[in-house]
C-alpha positions as CSV (number, residue, x, y, z in Angstrom):
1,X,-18.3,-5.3,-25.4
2,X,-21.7,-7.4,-24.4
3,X,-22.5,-5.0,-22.1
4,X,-22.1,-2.2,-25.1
5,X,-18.5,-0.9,-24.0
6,X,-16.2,-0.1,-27.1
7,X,-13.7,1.7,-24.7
8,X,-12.4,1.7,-21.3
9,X,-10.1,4.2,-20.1
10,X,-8.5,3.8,-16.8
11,X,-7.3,6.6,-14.6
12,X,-5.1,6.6,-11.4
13,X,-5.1,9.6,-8.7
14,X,-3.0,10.0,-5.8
15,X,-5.3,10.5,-3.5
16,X,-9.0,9.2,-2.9
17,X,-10.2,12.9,-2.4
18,X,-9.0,14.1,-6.1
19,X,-10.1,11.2,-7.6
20,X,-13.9,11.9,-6.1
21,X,-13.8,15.6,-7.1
22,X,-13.1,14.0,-10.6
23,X,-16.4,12.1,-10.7
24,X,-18.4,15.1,-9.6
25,X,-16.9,17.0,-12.1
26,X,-17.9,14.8,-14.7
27,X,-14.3,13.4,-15.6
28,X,-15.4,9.8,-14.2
29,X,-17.9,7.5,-14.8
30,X,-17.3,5.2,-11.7
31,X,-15.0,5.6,-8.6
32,X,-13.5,2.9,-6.4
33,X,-11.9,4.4,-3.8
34,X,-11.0,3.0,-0.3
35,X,-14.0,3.8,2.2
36,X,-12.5,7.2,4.3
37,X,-12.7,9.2,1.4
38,X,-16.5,8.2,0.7
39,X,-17.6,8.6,4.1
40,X,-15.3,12.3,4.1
41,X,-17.4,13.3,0.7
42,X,-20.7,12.7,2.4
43,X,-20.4,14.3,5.7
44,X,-19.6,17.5,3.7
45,X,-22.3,17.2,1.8
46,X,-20.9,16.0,-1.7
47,X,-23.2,13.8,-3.4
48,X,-21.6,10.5,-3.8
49,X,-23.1,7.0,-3.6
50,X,-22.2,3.7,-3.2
51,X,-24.1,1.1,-5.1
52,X,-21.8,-1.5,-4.8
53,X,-18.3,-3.6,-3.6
54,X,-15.4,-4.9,-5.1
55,X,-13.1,-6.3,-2.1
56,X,-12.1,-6.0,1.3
57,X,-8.1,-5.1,1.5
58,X,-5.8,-4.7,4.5
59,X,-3.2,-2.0,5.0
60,X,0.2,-2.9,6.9
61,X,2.8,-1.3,8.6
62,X,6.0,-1.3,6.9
63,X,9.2,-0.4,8.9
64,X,12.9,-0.4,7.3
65,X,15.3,-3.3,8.6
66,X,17.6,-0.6,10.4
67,X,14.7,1.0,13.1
68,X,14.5,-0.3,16.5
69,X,10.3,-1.1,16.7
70,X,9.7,-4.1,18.5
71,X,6.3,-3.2,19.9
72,X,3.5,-0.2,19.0
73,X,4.9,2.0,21.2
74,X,8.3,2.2,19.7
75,X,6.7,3.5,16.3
76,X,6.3,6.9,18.1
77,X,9.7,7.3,18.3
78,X,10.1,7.3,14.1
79,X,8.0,9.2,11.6
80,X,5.6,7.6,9.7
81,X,4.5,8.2,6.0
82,X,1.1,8.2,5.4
83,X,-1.9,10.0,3.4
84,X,-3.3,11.8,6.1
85,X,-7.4,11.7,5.4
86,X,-6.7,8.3,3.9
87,X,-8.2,4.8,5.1
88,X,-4.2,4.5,6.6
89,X,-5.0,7.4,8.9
90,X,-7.8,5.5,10.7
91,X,-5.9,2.4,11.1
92,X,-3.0,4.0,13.0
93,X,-6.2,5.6,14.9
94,X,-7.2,2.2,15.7
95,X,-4.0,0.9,16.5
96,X,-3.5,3.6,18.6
97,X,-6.6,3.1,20.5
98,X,-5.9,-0.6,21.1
99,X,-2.4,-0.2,22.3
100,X,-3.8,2.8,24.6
101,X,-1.6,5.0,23.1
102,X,-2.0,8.7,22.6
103,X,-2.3,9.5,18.9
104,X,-1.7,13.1,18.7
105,X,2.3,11.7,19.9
106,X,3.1,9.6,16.4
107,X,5.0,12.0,13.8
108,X,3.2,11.3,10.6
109,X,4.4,12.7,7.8
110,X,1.9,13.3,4.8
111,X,3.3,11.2,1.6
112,X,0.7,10.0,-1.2
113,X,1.5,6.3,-2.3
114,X,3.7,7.1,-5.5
115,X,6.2,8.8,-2.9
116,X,6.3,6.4,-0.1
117,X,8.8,3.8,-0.8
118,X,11.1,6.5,-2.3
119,X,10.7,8.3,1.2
120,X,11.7,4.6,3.2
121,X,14.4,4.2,0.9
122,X,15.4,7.5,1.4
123,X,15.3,7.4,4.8
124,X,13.0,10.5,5.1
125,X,10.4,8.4,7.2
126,X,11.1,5.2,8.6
127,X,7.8,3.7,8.8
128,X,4.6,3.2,6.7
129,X,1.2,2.3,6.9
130,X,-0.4,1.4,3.6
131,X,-1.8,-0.7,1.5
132,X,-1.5,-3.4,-0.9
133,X,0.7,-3.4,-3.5
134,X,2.6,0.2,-2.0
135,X,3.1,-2.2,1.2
136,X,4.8,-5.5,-0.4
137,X,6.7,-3.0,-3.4
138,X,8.1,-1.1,0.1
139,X,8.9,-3.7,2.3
140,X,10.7,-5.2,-0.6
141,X,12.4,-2.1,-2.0
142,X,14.4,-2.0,1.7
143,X,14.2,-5.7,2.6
144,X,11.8,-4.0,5.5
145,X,9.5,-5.9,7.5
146,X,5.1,-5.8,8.7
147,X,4.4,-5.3,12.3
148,X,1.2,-5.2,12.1
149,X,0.2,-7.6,8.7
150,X,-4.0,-8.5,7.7
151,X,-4.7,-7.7,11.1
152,X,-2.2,-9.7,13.0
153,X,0.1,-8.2,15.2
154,X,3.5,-9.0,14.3
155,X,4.6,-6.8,17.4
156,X,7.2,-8.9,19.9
157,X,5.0,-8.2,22.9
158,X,1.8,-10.1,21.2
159,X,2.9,-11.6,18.1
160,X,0.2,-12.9,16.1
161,X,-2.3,-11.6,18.1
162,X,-5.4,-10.7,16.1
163,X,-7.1,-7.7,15.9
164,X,-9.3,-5.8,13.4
165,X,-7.2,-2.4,13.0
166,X,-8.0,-2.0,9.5
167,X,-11.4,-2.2,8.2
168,X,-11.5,-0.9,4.3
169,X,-13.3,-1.8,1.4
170,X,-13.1,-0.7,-2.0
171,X,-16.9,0.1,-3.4
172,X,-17.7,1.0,-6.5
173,X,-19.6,4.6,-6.2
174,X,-21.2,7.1,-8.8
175,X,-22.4,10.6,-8.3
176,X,-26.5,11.3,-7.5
177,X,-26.3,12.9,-10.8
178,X,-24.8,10.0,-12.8
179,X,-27.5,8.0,-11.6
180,X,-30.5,10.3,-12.3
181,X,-29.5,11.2,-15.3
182,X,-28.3,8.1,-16.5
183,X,-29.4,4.5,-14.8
184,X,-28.9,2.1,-17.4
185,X,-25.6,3.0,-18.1
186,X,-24.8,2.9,-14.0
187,X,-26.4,-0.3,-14.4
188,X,-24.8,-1.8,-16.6
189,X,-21.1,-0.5,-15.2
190,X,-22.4,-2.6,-11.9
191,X,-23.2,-5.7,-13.9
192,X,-19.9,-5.5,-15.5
193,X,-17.5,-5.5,-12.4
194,X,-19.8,-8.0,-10.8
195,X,-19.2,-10.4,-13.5
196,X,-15.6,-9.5,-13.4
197,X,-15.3,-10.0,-9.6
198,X,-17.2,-13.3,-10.2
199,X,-14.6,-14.1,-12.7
200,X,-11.7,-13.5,-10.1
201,X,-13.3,-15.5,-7.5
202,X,-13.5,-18.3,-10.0
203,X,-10.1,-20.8,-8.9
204,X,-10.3,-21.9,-12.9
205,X,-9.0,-18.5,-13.6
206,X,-7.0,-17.7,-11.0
207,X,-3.1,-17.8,-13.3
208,X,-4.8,-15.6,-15.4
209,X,-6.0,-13.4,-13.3
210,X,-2.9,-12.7,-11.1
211,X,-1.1,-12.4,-14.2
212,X,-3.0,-9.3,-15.1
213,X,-2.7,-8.0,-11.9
214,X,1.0,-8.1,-11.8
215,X,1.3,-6.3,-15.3
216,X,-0.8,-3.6,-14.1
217,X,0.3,-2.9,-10.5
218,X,4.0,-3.4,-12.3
219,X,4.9,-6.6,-9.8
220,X,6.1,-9.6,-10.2
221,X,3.9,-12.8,-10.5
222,X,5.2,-13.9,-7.7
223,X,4.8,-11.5,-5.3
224,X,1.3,-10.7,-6.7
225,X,1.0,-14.7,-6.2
226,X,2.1,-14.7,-2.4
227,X,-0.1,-11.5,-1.7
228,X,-3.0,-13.0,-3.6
229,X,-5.0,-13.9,-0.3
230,X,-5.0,-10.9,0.7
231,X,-7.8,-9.4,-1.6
232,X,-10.9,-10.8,0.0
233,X,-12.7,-10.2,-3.4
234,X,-17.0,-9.5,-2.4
235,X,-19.8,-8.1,-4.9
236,X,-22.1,-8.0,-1.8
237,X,-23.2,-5.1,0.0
238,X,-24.0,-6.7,3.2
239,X,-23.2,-6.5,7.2
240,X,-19.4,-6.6,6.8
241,X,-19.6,-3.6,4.7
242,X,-21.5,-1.4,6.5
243,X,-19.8,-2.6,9.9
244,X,-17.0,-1.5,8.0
245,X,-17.8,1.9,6.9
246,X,-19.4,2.7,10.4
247,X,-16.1,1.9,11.7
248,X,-14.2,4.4,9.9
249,X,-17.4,6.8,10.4
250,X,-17.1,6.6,14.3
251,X,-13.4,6.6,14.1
252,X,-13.2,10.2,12.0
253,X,-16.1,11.9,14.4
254,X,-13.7,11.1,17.3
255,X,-10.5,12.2,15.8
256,X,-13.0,15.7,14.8
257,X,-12.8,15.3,10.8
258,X,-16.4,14.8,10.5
259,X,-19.5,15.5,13.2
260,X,-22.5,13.5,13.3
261,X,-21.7,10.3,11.7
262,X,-24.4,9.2,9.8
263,X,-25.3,6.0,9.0
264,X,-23.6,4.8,5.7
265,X,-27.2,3.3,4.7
266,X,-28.4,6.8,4.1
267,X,-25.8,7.2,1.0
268,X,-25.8,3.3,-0.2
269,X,-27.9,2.8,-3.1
270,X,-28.8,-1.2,-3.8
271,X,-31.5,-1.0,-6.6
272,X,-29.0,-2.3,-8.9
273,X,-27.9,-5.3,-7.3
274,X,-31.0,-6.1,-6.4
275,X,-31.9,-6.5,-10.1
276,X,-28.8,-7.7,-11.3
277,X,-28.3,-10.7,-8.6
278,X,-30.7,-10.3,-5.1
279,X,-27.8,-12.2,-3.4
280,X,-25.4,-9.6,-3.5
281,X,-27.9,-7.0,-2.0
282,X,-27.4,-9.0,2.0
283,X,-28.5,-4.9,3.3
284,X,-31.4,-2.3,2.1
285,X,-29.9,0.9,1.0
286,X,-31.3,3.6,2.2
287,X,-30.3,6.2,-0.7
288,X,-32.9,6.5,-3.7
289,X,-32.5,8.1,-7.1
């Protein structure tokens, strides 16, 4: 209301790609996607920018009590639901690449998250890589198991190894157009979900806050409770980030999905944090309105 917001309407897509085609038609006024999508948008030339962060989030590999996996390798002999073209894609491309496994030989099957854990249950794939809550609603829908959990192996072979397989954040981005056409009010959408993301990081309000959570993500306080470390929550745009993003930009120019990975400076915007809090702007965008 301070900020001169009567109404908030919230939508949910199954997949990071239709959601960005709504905010260049118009139907959005902010996205926050994971970063794949983003970094897809851009290297096809559709004019999306990031001008800010919300979190850092891990996806995890789910497998059903009944399936055999005890290392990596074994996960090649199930199929494996998955968005293909989502952040999930480039962490099996990772784990792949660390194991020294070929990745063309996994049998992925193309599920969005709504259809995942009714697939597992069903049986139809026994394996998923995804991320929180689809992970912790799957696992417990089939009393499954992680075997790879916030980048830990939880494989036999090297259990609770460490390694940095998945590398997504969830920015907040606007269309070139929104931003021309309209910078206060992109403005002050920033300064509103940085002041709620201070708000979460805030321990006071911590009950509160999960208890949200679990109402909209339809979860148990709880669960929402145990998982609650697992959202590194971040305003900043800073080195993390854009390691980040490069990673998944390197990744999808060697699996062929995009060619010449830019730099994800040349489409992140930081004028606004820069005025609404310097601290959170750690890296210079390179984009400008």
């Amino acid at each position: 209301m301070e900020a001169g917001f009567t109404k908030v309407e919230l939508k949910t897509f199954s997949a990071g790609a239709l959601a960005g085609e709504a905010l260049l038609a118009g139907e959005l006024a902010v996205w926050m996607p994971g970063n794949v999508p983003i970094i897809s948008m851009r290297h096809n030339a559709l004019p999306v920018v990031v001008v800010g962060n919300i979190c850092s989030v891990y996806e995890k590999v789910v497998v059903r009590p009944d399936v055999d996996v005890k290392n990596m390798e074994d996960l090649m002999k199930v199929r494996i639901g998955l968005l293909k073209g989502s952040t999930a894609s480039a962490v099996l491309a990772n784990l792949a690449g660390y194991y020294k496994l070929d990745l063309s030989k996994f049998n992925t099957v193309n599920l969005a998250p709504p259809e995942q854990i009714t697939a597992l249950a069903a049986n139809e794939v026994q394996a998923l890589i995804v991320w929180e809550p689809i992970a912790s609603k799957a696992r417990q829908a089939v009393n499954g198991r992680f075997v790879f959990d916030s980048n830990i192996s939880r494989f036999e072979r090297d259990n609770g190894t460490p390694f940095a397989a998945s590398h997504t954040v969830v920015p907040i981005v606007f269309s070139e157009d929104a931003i021309r056409e309209k910078p206060k009010t992109a403005k002050a959408i920033v300064a509103v979900l940085v002041r709620a993301i201070e708000y979460v990081q805030d321990p006071a309000n911590q009950k509160e806050v999960i208890e949200i959570f679990a109402r909209l993500t339809e979860r148990s306080v709880a669960s929402v409770t145990t998982d609650w470390p697992e959202y590194i929550w971040n305003a900043a745009l800073d080195q993390k980030y854009l390691d980040d993003m490069q990673n998944y930009s390197e990744n999808m120019e060697r699996m062929g999905r995009i060619s010449n990975a830019q730099s994800p400076l040349t489409y992140t915007y930081t004028g606004f944090l820069e005025e609404i809090n310097p601290d959170y702007a750690k890296i210079k965008g390179g984009w400008k309105p």
